[in-house]
N, CA, C and O of each residue as an XYZ file, in Angstrom:
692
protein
N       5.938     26.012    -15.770
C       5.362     24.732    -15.420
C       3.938     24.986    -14.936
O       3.746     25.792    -14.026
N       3.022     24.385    -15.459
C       1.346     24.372    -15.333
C       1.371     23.447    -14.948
O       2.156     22.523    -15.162
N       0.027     23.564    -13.940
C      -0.846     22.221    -12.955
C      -2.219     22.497    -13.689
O      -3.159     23.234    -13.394
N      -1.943     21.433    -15.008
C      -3.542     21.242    -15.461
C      -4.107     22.525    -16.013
O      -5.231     22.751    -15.564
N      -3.887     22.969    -16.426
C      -4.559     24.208    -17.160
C      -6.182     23.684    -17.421
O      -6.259     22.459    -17.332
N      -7.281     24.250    -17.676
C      -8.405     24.202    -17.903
C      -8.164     23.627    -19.655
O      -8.754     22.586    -19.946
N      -7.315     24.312    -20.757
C      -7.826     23.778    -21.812
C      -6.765     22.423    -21.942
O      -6.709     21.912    -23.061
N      -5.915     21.814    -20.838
C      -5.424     20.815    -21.227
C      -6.094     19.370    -20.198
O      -5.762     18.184    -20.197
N      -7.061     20.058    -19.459
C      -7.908     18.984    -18.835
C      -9.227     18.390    -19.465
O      -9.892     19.055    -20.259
N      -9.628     16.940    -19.029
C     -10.382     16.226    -19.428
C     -11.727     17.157    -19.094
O     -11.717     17.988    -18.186
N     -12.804     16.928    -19.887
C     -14.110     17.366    -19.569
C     -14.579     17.203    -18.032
O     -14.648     16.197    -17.326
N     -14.883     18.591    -17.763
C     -15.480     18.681    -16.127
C     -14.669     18.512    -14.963
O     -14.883     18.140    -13.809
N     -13.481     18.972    -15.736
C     -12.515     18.661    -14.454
C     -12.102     20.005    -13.914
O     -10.974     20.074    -13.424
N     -12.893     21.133    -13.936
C     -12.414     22.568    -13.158
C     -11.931     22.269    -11.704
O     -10.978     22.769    -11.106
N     -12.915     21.234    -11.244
C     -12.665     20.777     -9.927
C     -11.370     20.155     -9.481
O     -11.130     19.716     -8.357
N     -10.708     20.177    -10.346
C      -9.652     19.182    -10.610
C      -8.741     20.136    -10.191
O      -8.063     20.022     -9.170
N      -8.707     21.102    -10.978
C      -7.682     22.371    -11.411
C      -7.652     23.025    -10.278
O      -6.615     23.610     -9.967
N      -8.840     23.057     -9.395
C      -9.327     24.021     -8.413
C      -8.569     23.280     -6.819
O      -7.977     23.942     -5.966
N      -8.839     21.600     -6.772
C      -8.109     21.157     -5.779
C      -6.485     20.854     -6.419
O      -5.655     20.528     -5.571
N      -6.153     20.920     -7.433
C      -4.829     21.192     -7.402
C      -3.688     22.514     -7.321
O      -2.472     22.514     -7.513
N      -4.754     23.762     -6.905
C      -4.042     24.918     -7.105
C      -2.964     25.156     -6.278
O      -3.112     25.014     -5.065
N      -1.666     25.570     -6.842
C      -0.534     25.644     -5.775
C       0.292     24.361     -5.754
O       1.417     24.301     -5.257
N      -0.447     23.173     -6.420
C       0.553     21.707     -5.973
C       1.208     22.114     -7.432
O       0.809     22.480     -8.537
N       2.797     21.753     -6.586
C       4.010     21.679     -7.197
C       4.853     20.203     -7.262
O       5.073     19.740     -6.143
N       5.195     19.655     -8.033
C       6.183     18.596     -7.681
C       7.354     19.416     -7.087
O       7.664     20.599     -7.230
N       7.970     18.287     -6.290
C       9.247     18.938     -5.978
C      10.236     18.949     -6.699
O      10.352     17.876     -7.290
N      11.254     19.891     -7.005
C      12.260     19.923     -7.979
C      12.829     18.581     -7.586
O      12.849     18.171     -6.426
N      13.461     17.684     -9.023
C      14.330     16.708     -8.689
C      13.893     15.417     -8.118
O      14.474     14.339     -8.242
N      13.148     15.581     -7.683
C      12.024     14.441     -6.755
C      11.033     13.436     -7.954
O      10.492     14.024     -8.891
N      10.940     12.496     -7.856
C      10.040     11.685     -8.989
C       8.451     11.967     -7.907
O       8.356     11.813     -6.689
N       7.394     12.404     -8.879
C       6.216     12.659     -8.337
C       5.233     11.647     -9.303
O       5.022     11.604    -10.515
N       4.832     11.003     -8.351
C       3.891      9.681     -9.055
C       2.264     10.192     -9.605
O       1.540      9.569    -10.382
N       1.971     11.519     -8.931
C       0.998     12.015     -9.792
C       1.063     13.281    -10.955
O       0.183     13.891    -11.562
N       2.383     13.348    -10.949
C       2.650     14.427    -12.127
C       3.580     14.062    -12.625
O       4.411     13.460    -11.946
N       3.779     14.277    -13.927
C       5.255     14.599    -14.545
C       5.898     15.294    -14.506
O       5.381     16.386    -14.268
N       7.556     15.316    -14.694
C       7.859     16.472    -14.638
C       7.377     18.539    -14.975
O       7.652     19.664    -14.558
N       6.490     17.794    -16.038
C       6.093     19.402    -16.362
C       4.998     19.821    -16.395
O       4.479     20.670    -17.120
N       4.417     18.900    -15.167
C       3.736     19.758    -14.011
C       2.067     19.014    -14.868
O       1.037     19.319    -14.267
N       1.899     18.185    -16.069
C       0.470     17.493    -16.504
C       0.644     16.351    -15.082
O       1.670     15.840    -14.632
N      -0.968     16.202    -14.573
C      -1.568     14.927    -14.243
C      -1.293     13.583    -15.323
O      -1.609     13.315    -16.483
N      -0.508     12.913    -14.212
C      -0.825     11.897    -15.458
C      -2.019     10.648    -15.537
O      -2.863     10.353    -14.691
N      -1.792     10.124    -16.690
C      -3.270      9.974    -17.253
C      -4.286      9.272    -16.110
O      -5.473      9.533    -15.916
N      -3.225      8.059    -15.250
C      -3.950      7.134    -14.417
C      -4.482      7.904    -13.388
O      -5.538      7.384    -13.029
N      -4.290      8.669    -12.904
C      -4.743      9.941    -12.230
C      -6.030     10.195    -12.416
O      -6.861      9.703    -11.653
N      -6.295     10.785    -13.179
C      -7.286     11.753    -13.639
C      -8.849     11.007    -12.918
O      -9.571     11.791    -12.301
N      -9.204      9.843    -13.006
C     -10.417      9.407    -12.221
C     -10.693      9.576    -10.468
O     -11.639      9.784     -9.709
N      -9.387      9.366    -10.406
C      -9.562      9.451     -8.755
C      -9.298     10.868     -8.376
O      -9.689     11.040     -7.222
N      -8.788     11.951     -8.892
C      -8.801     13.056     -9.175
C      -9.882     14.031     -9.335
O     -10.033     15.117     -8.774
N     -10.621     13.421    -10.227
C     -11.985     14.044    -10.239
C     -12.984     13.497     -8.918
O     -13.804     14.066     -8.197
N     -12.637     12.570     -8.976
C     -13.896     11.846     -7.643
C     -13.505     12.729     -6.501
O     -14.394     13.415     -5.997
N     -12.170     12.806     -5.985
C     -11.742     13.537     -5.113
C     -12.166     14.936     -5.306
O     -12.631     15.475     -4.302
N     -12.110     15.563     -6.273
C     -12.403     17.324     -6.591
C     -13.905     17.105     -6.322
O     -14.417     18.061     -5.740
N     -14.612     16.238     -6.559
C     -16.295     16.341     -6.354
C     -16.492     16.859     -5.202
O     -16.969     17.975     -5.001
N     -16.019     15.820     -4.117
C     -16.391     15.914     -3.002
C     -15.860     17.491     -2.139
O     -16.330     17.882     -1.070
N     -14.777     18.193     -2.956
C     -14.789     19.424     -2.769
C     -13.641     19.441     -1.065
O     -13.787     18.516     -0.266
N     -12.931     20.229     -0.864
C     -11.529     20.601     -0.052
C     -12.473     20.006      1.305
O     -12.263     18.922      1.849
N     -13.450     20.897      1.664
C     -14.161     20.959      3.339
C     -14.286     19.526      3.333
O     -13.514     18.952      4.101
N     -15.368     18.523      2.398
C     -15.626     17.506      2.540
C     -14.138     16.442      2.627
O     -13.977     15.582      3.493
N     -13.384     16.685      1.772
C     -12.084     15.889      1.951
C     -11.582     16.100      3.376
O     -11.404     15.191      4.186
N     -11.369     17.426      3.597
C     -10.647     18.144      5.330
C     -11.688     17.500      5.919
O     -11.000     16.481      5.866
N     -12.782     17.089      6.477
C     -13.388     16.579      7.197
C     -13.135     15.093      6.912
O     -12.106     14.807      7.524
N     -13.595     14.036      6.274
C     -12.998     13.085      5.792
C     -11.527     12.528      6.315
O     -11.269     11.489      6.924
N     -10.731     13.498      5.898
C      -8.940     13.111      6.563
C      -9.033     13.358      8.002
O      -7.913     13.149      8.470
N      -9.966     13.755      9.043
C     -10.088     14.223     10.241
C     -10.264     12.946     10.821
O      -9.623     12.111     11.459
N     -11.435     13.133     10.325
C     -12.460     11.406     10.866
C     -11.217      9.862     10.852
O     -10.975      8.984     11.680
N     -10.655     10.194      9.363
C      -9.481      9.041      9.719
C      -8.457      8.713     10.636
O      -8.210      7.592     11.081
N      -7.675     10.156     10.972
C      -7.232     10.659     11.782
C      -7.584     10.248     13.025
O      -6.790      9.672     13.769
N      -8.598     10.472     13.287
C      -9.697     10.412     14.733
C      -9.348      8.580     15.354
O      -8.811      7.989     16.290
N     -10.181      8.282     13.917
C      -9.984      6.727     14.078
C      -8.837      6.154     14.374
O      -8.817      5.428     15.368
N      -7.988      6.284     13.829
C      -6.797      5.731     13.806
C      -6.077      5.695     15.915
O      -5.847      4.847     16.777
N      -6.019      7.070     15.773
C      -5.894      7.907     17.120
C      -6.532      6.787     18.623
O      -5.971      6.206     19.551
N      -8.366      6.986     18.031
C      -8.830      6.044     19.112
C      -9.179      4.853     19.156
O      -9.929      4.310     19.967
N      -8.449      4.269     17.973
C      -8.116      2.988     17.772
C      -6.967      2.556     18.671
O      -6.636      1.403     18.945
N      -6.464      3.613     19.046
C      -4.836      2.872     19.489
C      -3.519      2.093     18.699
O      -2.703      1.248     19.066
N      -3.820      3.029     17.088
C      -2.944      2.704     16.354
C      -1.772      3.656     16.491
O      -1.925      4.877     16.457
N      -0.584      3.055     16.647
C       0.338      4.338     16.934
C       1.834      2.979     16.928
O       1.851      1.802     17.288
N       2.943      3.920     16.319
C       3.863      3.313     16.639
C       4.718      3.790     17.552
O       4.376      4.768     18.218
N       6.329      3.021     17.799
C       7.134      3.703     18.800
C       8.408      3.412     18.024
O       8.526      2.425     17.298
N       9.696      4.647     18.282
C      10.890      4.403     17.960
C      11.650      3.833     18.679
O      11.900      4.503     19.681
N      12.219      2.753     18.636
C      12.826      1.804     20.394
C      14.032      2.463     20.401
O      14.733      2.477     21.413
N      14.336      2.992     19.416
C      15.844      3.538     19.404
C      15.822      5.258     20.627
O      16.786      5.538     21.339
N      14.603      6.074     20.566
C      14.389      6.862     21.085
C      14.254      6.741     22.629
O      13.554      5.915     23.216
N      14.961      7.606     23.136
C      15.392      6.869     24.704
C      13.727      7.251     25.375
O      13.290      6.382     26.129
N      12.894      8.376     25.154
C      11.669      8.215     25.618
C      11.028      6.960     25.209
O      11.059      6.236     26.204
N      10.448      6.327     24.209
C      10.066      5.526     23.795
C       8.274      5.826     23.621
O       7.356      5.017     23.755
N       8.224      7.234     23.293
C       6.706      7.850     22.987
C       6.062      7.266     22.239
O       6.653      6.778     21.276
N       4.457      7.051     22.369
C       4.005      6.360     21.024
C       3.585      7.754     20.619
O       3.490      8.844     21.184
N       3.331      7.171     19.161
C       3.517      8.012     17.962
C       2.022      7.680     17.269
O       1.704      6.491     17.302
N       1.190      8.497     16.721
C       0.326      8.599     15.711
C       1.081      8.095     14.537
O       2.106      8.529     14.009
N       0.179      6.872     14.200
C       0.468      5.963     12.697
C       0.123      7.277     11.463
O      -1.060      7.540     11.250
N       0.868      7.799     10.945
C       1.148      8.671      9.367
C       0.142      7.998      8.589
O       0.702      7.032      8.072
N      -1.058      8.036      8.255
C      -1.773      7.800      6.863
C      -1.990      8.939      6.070
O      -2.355     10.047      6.464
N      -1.723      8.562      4.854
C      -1.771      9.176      3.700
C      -3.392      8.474      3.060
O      -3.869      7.405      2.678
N      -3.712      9.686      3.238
C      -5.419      9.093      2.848
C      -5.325      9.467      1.476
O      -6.325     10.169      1.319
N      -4.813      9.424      0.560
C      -4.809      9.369     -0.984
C      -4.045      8.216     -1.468
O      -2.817      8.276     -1.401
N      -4.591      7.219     -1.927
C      -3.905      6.079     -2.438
C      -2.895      5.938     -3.500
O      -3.168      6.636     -4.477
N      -2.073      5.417     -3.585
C      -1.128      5.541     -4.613
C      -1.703      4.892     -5.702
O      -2.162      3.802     -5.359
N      -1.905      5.225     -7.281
C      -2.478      4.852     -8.098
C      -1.461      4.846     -9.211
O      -0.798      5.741     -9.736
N      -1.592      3.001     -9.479
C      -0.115      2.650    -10.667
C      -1.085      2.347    -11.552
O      -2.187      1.819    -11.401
N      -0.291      2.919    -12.864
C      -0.789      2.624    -14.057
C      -0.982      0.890    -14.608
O      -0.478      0.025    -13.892
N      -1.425      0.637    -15.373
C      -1.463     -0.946    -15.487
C      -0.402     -1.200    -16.063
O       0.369     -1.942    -15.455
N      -0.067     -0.788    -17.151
C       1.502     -1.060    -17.462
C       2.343     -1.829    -16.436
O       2.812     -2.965    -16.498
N       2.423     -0.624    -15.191
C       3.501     -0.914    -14.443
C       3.016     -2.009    -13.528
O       3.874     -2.798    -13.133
N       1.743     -2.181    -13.122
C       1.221     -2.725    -11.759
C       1.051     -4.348    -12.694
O       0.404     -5.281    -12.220
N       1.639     -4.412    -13.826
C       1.637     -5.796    -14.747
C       2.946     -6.517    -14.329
O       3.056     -7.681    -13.942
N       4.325     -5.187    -14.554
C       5.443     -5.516    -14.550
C       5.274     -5.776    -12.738
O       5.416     -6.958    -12.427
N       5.078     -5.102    -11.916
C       5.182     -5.032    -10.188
C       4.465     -6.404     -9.714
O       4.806     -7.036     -8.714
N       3.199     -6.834    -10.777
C       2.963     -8.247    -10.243
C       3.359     -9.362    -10.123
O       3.233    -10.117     -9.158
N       4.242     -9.652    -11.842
C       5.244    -10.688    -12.265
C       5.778    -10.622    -10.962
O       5.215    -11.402    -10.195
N       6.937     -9.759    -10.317
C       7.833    -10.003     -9.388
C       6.797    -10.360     -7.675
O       7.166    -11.152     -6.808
N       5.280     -9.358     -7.618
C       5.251     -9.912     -6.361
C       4.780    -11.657     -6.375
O       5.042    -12.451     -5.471
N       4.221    -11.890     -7.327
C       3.844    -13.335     -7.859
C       4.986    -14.305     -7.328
O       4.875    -15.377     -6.731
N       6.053    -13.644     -7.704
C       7.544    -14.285     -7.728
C       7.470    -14.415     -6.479
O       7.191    -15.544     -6.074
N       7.722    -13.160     -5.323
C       8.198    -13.607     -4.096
C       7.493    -13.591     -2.924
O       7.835    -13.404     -1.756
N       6.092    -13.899     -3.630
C       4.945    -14.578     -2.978
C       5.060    -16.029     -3.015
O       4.886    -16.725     -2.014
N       5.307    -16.415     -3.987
C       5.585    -17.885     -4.080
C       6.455    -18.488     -3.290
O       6.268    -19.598     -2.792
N       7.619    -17.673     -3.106
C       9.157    -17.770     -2.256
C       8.497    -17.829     -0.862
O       8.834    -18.727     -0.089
N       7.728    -17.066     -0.565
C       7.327    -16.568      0.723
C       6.338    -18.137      1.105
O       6.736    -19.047      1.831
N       5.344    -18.096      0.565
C       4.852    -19.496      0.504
C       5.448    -20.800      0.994
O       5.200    -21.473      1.995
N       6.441    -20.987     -0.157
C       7.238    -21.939      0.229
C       8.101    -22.448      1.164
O       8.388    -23.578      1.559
N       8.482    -21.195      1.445
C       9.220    -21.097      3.399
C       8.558    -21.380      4.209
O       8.929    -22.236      5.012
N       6.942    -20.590      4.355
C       6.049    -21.059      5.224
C       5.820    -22.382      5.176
O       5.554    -22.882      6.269
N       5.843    -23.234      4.087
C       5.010    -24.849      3.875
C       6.183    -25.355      4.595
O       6.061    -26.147      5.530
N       7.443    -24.869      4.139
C       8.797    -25.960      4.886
C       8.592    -25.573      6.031
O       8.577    -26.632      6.659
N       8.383    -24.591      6.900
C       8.685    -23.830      8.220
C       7.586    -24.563      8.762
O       7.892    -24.931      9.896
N       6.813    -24.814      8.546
C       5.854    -25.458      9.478
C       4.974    -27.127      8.620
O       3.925    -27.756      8.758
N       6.332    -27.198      7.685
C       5.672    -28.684      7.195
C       6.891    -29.562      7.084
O       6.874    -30.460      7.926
N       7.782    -29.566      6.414
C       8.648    -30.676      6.149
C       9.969    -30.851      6.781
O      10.591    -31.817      7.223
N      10.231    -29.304      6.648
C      11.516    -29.054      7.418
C      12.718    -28.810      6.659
O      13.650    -28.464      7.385
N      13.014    -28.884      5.356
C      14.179    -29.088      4.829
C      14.588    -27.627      4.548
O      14.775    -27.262      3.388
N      14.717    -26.861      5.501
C      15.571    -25.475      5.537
C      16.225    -25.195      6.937
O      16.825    -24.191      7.322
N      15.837    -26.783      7.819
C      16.334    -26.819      9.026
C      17.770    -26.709      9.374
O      18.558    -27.515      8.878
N      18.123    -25.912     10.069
C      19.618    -26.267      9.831
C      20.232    -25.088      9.128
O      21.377    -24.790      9.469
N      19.517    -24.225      8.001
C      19.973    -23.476      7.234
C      19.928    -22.172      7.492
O      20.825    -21.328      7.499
N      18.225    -22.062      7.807
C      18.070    -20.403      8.078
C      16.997    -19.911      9.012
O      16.757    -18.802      9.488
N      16.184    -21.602      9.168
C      14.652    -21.156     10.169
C      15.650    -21.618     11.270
O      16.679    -22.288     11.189
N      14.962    -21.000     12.410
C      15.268    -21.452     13.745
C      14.285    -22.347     14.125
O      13.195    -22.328     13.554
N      14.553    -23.214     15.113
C      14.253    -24.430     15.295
C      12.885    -24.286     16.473
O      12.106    -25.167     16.836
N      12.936    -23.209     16.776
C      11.000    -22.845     17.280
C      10.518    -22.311     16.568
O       9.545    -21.649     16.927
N      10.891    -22.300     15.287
C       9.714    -21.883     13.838
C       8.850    -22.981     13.662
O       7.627    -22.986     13.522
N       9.954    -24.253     13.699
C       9.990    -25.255     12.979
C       8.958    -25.841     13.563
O       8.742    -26.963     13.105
N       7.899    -25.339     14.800
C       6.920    -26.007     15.554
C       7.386    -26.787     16.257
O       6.431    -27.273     16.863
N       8.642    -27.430     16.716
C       8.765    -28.272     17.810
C       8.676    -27.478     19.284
O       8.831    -28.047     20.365
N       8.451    -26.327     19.147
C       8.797    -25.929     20.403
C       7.636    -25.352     20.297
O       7.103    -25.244     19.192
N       6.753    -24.645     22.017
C       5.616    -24.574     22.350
C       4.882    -22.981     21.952
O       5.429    -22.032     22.513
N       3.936    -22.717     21.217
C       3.604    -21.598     21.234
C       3.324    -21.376     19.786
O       2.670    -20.449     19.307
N       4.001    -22.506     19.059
C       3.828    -22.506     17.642
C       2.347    -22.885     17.407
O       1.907    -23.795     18.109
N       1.368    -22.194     16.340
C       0.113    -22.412     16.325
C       0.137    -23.725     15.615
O       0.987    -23.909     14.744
N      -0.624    -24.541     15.884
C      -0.802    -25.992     15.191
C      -1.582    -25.649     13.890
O      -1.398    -26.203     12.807
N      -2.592    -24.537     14.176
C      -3.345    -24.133     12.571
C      -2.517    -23.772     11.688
O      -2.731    -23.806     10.476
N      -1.629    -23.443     12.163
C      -0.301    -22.564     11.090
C      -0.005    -24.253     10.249
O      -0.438    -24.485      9.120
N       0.819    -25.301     11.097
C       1.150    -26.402     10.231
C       0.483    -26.777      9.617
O       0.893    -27.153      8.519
N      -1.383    -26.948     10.037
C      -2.261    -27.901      9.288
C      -2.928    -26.986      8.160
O      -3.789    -27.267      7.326
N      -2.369    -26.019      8.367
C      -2.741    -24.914      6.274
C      -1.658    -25.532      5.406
O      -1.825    -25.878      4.236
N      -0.272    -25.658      6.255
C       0.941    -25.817      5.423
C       0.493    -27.040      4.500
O       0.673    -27.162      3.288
N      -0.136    -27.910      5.383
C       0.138    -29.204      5.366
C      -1.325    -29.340      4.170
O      -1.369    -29.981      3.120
N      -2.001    -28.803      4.572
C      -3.214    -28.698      3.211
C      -2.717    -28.104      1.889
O      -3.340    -28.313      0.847
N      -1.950    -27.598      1.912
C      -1.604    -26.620      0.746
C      -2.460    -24.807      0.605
O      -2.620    -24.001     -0.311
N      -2.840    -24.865      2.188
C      -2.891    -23.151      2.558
C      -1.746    -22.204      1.576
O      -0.535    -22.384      1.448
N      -2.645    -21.135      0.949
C      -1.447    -20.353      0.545
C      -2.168    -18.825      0.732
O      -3.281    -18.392      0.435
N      -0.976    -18.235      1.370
C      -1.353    -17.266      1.986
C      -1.478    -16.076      0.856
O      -2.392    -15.279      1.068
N      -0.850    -15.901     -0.065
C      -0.796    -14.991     -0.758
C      -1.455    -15.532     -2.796
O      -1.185    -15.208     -3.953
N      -2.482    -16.578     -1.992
C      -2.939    -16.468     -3.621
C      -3.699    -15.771     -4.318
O      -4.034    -16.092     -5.458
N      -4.054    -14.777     -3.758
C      -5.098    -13.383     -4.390
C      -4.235    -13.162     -5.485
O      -4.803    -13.034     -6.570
N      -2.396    -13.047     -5.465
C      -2.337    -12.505     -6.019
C      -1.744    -13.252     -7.574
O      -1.247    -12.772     -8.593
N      -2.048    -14.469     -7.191
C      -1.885    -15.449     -9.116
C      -3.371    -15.047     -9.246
O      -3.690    -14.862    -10.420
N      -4.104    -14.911     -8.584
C      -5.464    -15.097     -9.344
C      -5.657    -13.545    -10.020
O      -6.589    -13.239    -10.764
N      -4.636    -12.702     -9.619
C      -4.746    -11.175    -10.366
C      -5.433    -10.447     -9.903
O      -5.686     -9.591    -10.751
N      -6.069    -10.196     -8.745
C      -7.378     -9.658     -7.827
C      -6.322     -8.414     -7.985
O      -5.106     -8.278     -8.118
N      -7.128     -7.843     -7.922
C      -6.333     -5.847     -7.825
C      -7.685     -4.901     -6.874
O      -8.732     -5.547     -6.862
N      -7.750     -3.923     -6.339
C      -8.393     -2.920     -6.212
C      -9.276     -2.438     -6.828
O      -8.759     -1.497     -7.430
N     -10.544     -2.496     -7.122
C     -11.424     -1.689     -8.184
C     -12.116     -0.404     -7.686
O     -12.247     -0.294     -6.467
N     -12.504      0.432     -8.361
C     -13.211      1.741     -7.771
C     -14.436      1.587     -7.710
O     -15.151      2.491     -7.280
């Protein structure tokens, strides 16, 4: 099993080969930037190279600084189940997960789907009401104090919280 060999990589990608030396998928494990036998796959390969530019030190410095931030941001979670109840440094993975379009076509149909669902709970939950009784609790429903009034008067406009994603907006590089 090869990681990218030089004559099966795209033009100018030594850098490529060079920050992937040693990465293995794990046996048995589905690895979203390799295939099983060990090629980059194709959607890869841009952010791959951008990343190899900037070279290991510049990345290791880079993942530090995020690190840093995060840290003296006061981002951190806690396990309530853990009888200390320590906060915890928030886990970022500073390499983005990158879906092919194929799939991120099929993954939209459905979030489209239960964005819409999601939507629609919100407009009843804080507009009409007809899930009262069923599954919202009745200080969702804004009668009771603390409920934001801006929350009803989006409902009530036809606010929708998740329409980026009918309009197809994605991530660009």
């Amino acid at each position: 099993m090869s990681v990218l060999t030089e004559s099966e990589a795209p033009q100018g990608s030594g850098r490529v080969v060079q920050l992937l030396a040693g990465y293995r998928p794990l046996p048995g494990v589905y690895d979203e930037m390799m295939s099983p036998d060990g090629e980059v796959r194709e959607h890869w390969h841009d952010l791959l190279a951008g990343l190899a530019a900037l070279g290991r030190e510049e990345l290791s410095r880079r993942f530090a600084a995020a690190d840093r931030y995060l840290h003296d941001s006061g981002v951190f979670y806690r396990v309530y189940e853990d009888e200390a109840g320590l906060e915890r440094g928030w886990p970022l993975t500073p390499i983005p997960l990158v879906i092919a379009a194929d799939e991120w076509e099929r993954l939209k149909v459905a979030l489209v789907e239960r964005a819409h669902l999601v939507e629609r709970v919100i407009a009843d939950v804080y507009g009409a009401g007809n899930l009262q009784g069923k599954a919202v609790a009745g200080c969702v429903r804004g009668r009771q104090p603390g409920v934001p009034a801006a929350a009803r008067r989006r409902a009530a406009a036809g606010w929708r919280a998740f329409a980026y994603l009918r309009r197809g907006h994605r991530a660009r590089p």
